[in-house]
Backbone as CSV, one residue per row, in Angstrom:
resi,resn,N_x,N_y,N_z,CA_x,CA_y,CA_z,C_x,C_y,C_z
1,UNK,19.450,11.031,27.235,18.133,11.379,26.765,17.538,10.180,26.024
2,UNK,16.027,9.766,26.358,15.187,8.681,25.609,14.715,9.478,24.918
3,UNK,14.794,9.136,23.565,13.994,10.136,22.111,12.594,9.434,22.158
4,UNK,11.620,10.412,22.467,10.063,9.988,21.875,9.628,8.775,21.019
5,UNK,8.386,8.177,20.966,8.154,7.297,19.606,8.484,8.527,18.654
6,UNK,8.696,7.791,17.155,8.461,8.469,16.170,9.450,9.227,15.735
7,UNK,10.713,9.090,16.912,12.149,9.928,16.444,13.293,9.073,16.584
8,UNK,14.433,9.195,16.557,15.631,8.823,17.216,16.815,9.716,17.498
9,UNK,17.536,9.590,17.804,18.605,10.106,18.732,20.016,9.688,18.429
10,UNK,20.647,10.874,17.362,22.197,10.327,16.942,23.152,10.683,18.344
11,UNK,23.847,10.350,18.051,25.034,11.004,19.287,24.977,12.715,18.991
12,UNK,24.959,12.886,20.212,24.674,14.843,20.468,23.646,15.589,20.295
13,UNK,22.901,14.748,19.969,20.835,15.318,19.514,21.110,16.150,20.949
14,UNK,20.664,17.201,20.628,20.261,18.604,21.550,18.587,18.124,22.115
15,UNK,17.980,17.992,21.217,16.115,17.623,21.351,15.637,16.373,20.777
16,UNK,14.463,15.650,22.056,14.613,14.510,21.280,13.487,14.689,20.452
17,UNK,13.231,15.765,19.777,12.778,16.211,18.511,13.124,16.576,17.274
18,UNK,14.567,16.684,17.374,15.282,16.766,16.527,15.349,15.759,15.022
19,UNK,15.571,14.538,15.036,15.420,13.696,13.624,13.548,12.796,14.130
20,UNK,13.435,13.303,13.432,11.885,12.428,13.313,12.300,11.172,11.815
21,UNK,11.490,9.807,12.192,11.669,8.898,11.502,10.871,9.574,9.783
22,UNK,11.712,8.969,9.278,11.302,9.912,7.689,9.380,9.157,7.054
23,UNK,9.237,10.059,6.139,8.175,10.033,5.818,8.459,8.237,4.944
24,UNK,7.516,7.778,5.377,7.351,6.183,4.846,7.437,5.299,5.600
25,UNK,7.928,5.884,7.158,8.093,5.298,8.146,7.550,5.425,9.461
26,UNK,7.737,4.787,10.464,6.992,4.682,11.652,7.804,4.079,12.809
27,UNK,7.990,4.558,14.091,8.118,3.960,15.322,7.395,3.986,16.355
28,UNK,6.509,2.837,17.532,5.752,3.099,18.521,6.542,3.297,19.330
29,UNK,7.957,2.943,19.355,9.015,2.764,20.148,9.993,3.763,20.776
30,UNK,10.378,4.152,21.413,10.811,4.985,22.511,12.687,4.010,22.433
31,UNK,13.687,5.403,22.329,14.592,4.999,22.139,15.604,4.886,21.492
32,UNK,15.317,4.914,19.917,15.696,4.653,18.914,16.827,5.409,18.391
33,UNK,17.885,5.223,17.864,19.652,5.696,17.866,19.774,5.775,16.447
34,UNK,19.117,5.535,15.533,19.398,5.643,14.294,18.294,5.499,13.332
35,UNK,18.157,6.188,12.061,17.020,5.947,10.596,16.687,4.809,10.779
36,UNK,17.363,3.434,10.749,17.380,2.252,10.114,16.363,1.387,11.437
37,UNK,16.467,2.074,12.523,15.496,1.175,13.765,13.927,2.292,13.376
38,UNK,13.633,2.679,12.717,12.290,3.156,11.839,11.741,1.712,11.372
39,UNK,10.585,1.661,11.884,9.497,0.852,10.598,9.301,0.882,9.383
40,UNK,9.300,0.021,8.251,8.538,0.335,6.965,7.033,0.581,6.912
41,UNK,6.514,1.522,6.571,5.103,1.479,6.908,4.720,0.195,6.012
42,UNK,4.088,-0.764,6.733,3.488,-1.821,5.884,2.941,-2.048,4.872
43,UNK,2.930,-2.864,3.955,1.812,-3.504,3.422,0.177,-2.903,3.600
44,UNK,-0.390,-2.464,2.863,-1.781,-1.804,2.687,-2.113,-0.572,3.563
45,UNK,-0.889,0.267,4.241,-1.102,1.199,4.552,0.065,2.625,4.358
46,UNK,0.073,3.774,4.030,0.648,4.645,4.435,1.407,5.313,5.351
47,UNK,2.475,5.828,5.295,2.513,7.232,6.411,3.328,8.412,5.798
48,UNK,2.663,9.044,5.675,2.423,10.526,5.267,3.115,11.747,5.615
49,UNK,3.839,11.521,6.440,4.833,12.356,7.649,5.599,12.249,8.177
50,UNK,6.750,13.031,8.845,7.287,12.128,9.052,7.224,12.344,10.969
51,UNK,8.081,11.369,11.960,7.311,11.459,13.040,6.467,10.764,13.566
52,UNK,6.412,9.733,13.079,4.380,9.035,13.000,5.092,7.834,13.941
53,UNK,4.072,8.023,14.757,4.395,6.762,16.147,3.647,5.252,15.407
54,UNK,2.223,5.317,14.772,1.591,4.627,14.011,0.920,5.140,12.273
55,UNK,0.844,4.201,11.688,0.809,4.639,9.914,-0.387,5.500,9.981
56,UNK,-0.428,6.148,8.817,-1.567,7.248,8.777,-2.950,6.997,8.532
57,UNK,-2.686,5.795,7.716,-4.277,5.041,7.566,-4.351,3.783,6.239
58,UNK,-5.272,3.149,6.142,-5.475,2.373,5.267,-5.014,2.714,3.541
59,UNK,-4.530,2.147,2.719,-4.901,2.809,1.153,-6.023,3.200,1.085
60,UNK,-6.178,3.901,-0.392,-7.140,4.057,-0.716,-8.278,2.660,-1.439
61,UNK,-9.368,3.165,-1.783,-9.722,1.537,-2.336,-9.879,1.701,-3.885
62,UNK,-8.837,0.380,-4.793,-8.460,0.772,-6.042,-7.349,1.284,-6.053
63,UNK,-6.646,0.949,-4.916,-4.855,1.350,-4.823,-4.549,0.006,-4.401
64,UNK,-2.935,-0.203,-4.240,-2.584,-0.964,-3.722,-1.694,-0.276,-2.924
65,UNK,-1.322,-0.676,-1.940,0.157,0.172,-1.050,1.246,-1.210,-0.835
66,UNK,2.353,-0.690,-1.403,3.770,-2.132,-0.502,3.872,-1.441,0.374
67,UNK,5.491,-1.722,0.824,6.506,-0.791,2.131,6.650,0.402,1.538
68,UNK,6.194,0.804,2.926,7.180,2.405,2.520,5.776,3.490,1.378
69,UNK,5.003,3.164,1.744,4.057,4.127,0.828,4.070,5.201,1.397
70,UNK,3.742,6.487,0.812,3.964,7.745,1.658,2.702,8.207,1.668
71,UNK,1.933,7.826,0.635,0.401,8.605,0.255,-0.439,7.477,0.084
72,UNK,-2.097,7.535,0.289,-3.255,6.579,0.003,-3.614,6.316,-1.412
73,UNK,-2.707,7.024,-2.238,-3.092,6.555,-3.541,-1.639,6.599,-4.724
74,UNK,-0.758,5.656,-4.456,0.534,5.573,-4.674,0.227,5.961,-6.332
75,UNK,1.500,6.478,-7.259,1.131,6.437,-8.584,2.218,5.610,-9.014
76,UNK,1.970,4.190,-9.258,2.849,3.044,-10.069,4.448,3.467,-9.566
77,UNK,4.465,3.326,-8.406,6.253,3.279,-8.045,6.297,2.015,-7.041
78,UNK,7.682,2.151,-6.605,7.860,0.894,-5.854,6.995,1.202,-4.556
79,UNK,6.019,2.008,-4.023,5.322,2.066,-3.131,3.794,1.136,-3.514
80,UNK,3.447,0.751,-4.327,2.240,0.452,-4.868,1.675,1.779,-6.845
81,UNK,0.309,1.045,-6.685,0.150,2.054,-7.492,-1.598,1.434,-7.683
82,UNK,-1.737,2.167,-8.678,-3.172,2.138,-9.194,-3.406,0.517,-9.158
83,UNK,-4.340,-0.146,-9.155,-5.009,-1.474,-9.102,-5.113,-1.875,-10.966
84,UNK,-4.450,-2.917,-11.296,-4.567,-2.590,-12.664,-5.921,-3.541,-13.164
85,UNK,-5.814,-3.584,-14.924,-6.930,-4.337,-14.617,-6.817,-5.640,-14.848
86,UNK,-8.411,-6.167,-14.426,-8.437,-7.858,-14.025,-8.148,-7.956,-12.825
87,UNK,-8.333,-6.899,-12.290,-7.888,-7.304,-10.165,-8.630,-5.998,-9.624
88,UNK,-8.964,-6.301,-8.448,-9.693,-5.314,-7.498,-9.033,-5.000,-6.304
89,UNK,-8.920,-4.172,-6.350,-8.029,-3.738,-4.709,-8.740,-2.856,-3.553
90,UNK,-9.905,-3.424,-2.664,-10.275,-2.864,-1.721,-9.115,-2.224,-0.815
91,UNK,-10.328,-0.980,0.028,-9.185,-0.409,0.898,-8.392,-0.889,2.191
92,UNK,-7.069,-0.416,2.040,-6.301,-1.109,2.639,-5.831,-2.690,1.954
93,UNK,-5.406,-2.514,0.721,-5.106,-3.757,0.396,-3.475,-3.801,-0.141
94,UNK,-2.591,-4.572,-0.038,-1.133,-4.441,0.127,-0.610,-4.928,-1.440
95,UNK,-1.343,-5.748,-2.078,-1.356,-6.167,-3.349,-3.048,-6.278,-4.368
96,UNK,-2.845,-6.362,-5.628,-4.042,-6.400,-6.463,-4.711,-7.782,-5.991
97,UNK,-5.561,-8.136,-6.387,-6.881,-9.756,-5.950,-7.095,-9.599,-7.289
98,UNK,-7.019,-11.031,-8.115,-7.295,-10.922,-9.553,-8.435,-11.176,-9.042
99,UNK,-9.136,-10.933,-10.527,-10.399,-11.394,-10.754,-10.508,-12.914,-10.776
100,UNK,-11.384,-13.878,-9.976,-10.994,-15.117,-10.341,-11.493,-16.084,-12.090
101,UNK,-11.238,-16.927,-12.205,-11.331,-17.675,-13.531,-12.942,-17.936,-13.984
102,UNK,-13.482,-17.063,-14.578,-14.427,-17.481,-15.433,-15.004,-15.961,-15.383
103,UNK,-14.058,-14.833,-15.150,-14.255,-13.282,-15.140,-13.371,-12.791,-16.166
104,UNK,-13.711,-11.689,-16.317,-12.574,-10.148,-16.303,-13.043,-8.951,-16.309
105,UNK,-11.614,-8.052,-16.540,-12.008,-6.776,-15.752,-11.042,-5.919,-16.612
106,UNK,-11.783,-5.083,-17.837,-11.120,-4.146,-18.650,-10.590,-3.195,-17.902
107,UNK,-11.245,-2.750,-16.693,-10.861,-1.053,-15.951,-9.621,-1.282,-15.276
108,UNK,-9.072,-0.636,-15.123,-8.229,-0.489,-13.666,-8.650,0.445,-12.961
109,UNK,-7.870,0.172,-11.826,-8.780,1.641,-10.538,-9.917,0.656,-9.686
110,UNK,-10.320,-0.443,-9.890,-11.478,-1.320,-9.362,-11.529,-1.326,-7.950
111,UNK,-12.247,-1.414,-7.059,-12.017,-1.799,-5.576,-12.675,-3.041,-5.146
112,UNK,-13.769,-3.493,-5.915,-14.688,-4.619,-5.155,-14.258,-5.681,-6.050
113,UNK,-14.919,-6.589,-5.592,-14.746,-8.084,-6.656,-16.174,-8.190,-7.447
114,UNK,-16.955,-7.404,-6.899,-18.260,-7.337,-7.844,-18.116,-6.511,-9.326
115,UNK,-16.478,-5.776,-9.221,-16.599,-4.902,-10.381,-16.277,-5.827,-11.464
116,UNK,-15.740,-7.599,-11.034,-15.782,-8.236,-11.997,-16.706,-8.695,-13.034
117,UNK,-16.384,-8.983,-14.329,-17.623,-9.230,-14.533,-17.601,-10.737,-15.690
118,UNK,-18.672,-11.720,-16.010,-18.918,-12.855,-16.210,-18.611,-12.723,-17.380
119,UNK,-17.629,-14.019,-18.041,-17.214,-14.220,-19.659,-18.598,-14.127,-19.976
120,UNK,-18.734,-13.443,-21.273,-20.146,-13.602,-21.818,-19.919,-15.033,-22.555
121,UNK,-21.258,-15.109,-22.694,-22.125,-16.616,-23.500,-21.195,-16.718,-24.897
122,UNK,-20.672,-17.793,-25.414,-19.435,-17.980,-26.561,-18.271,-17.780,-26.315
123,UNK,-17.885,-17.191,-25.313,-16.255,-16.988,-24.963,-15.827,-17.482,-23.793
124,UNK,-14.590,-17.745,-24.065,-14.216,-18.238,-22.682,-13.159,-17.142,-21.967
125,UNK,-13.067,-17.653,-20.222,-12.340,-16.627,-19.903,-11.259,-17.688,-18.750
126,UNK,-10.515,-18.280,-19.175,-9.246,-18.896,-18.703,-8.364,-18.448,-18.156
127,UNK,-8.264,-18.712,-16.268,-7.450,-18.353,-15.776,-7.704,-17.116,-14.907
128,UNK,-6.852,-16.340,-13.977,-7.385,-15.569,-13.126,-6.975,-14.076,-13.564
129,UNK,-7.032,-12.776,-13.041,-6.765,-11.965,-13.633,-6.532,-11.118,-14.827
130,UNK,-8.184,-11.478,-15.839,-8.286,-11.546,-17.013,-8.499,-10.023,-17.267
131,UNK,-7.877,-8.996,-18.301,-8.354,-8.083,-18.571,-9.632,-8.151,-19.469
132,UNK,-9.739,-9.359,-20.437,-10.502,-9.378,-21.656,-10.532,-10.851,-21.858
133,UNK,-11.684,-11.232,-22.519,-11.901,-12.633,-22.590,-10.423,-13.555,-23.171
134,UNK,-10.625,-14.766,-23.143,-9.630,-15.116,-23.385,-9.677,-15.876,-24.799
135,UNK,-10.493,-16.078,-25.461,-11.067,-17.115,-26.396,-12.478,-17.042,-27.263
136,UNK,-12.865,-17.480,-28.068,-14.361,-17.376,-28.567,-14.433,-18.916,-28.667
């Protein structure tokens, strides 16, 4: 028996429906004999289920997603997590984007780079990924 994308096939699988690749993971692949020939769902995306021939969709925007995210809006685990602040994380993004050098960014949760915003007039703001000015 060839097990479906999205499953694999131990010795004696009755159905090749039987083990579906676990939630965090993914196969397009047809074949597969064990957990470990599963995909990590990538970098800036999810999968949600388990079974999934391809990931479930982009993060959310103001998330970040690593490997292995299960949901679009990870909460601070080794899957990703909230976008902290001094960085913006549009959707589908696999890591935070600081704010660049002569910004910052009190919020977290941000998605655009416009949510940065300009050292005011007397302070300086040194360096990238500033929560709060850096200097007067």
């Amino acid at each position: 028996m060839v097990c479906p994308a999205g499953y694999y096939c131990l010795p004696g699988t009755k159905a090749g429906n039987e083990y579906p690749c676990p939630v965090g993971t993914y196969s397009n692949r047809t074949g597969l004999r064990n957990p470990r020939e599963c995909l990590p769902c990538p970098g800036g995306t999810f999968c949600a289920s388990a079974g999934l021939v391809s990931p479930s969709g982009p993060c959310l925007p103001g998330y970040y997603c690593t490997l292995k995210a299960r949901v679009p809006n990870p909460a601070n685990d080794a899957t990703g997590g909230l976008c902290p602040a001094g960085h913006y994380c549009p959707a589908g993004s696999n890591e935070p984007q600081p704010c660049p050098s002569g910004m910052f960014l009190p919020q977290s949760g941000m998605a655009y780079h416009n949510a940065c915003l300009p050292c005011p007039g007397g302070k300086f703001c040194q360096g990238e990924g500033l929560m709060s000015v850096s200097g007067v």
